[in-house]
Structure formats: structure tokens, C-alpha cells
C-alpha positions in Angstrom: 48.8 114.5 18.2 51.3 116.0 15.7 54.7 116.1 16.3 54.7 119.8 16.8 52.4 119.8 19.7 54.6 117.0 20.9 57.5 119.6 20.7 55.5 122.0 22.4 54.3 120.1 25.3 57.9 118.9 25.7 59.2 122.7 25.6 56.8 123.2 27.9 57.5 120.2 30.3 61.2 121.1 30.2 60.9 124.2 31.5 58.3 124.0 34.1 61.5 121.5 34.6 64.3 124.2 35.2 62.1 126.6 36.8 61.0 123.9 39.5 65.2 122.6 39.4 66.0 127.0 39.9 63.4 127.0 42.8 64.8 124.3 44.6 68.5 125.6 44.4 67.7 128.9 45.4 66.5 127.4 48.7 68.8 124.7 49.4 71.3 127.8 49.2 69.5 129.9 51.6 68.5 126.8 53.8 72.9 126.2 54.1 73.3 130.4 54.6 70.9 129.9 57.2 72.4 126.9 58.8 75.8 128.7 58.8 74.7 131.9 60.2 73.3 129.4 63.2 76.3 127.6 63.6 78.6 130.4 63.9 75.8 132.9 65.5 77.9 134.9 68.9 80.5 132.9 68.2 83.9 134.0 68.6 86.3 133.9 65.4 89.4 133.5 67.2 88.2 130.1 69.6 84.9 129.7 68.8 83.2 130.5 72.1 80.1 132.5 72.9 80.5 136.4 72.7 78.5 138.1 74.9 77.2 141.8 74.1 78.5 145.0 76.5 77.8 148.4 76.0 80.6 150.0 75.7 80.8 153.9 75.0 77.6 153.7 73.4 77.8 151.0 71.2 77.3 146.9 71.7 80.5 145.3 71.1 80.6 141.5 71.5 83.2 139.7 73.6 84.9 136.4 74.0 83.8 134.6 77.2 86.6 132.8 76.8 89.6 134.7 75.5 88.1 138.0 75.5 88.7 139.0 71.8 86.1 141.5 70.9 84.1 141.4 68.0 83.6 145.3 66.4 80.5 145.7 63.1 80.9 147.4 60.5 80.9 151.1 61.6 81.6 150.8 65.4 85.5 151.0 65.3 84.6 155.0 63.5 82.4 155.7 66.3 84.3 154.6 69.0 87.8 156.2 67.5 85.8 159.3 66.2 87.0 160.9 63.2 90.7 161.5 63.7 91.8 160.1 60.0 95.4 160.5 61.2 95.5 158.4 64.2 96.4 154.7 64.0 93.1 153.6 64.1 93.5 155.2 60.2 95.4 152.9 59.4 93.1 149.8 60.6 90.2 151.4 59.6 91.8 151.8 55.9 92.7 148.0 56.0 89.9 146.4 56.9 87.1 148.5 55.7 88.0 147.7 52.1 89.5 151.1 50.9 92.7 150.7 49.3 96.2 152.2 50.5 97.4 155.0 48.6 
């Protein structure tokens, strides 16, 4: 073989190479974002103990077995406040959905 097919076949090896290392990183990553979403799965953020799920007004809110913090998604604080922009759920609603304070 010539030297140029040697350079070929190494190009070649080398990136069978990064697209094998690519594959593997791509699901060790979403092998440890599934181990984490396990670990922490109903779990409360304030004391770590199961939530459980209640209907409440509609919507399934998850609370603390333990302390009884409650747990609101994205969303469910709006439809349990309703759409009163000037109350003081406003203000919480401003904070933590990401919108920035005027």
C-alpha cells in the first residue's frame, strides 16, 4: 500500500473513532439524566421525602408526606390563581416563571 491509502484508511479509522467516542457520550449523558430523574423522582425539594399527588381545584399538585411543602408545575400556580396579574400571586408568578421585573 502507498502511503496515501495509508492516510486514508487512518482518516478513516479516526473517525469511525470520534463518531463511536460521540455515541458513547451522548448516552452516558442520558444514562446519568436518567439516573437523576430516578433519584429525585416524587421527591420533595425541601426534605427530600415522597410527595404524593392530590387533586386540588382541578389540578395534581404534589405534597410533602413529611413536611407538607407542595410542589406546583409549570403552569398550575396560573390556573389555580386565575388571571388576576395584579394580585400577589403576580408577583411570584413574575419571579419564578423567568420574566424579568420591570
Amino acid at each position: 500500500m502507498s502511503g496515501s491509502d495509508d492516510e486514508y484508511f487512518a482518516r478513516l479509522d479516526a473517525e469511525k473513532k470520534e463518531k463511536l467516542r460521540a455515541k458513547l457520550e451522548q448516552e452516558a449523558a442520558e444514562a446519568a439524566k436518567e439516573d437523576l430523574r430516578k433519584l429525585h423522582w416524587h421527591r420533595c425539594g425541601k426534605c427530600g421525602s415522597s410527595m404524593e399527588t392530590h387533586l386540588f381545584r382541578g389540578v395534581d399538585i404534589e405534597v410533602c408526606q413529611a413536611c407538607g411543602a407542595v410542589l406546583l408545575d409549570q403552569g398550575e400556580l396560573e390556573t389555580l390563581a386565575g388571571h388576576d396579574r395584579s394580585s400577589l400571586f403576580s408577583g411570584i408568578i413574575d419571579l419564578f416563571g423567568g420574566k424579568k421585573a420591570h
